[in-house]
C-alpha positions in Angstrom: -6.2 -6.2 -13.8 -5.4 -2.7 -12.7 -1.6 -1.5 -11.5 -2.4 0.2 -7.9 0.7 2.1 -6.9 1.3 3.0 -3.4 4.4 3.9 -0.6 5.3 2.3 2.3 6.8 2.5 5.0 8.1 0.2 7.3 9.9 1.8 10.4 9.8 -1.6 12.1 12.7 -4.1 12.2 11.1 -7.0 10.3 10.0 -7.3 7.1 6.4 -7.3 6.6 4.6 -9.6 4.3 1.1 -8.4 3.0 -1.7 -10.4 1.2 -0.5 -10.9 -2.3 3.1 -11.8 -0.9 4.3 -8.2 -1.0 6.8 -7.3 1.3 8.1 -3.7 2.4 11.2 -4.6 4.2 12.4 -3.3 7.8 13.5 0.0 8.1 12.9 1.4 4.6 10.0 3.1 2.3 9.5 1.2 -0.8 6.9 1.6 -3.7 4.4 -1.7 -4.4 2.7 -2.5 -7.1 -0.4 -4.1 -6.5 -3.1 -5.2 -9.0 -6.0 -5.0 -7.0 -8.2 -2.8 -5.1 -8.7 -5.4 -2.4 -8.2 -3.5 1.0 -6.9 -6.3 2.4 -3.4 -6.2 0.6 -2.6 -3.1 2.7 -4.7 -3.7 5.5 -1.4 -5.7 6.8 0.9 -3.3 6.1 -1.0 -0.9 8.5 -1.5 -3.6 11.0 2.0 -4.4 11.3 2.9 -1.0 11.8 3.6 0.6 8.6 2.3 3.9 7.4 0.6 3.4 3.4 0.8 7.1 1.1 0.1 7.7 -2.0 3.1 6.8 -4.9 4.5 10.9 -6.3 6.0 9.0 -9.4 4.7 7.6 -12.6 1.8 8.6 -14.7 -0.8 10.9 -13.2 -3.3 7.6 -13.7 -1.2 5.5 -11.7 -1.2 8.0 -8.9 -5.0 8.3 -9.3 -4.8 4.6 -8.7 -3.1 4.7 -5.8 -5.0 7.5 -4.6 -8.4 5.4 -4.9 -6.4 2.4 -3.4 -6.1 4.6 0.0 -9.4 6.2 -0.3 -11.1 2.7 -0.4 -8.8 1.8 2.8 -10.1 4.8 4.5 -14.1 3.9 3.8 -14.0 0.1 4.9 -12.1 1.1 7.9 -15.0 3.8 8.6 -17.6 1.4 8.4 
């Protein structure tokens, strides 16, 4: 599977726990790794009231990745 590297931010005061047990914790921005282009394991992160960027660091592939992540966020939400 494919590395998808994204940012976020968690401005609440609880941790928050996505699909594929990744947690941004309260009250800080954190990079995740995920290895898959499921919506759905940052679908919760914007439900619990994070916000989900793109990840500046690593190879320009992994921020393509990332990138593609979001994108595909942006075009089941549409639908």
């Amino acid at each position: 599977m494919q590395d998808y590297h994204i940012v976020v931010s968690n401005p609440t005061g609880a941790d928050v726990t996505a699909a594929g047990n990744h947690t941004a914790p309260a009250r800080s921005v954190s990079v995740q790794h995920i290895n898959s282009a499921s919506p759905d394991h940052y679908k919760d992160f914007l439900d619990a009231g994070c916000s989900v960027g793109p990840y500046d660091g690593g190879t320009i592939q992994e921020r393509q990745h990332g990138g593609f992540l979001l994108y595909m966020l942006q075009v089941e939400q549409e639908e």
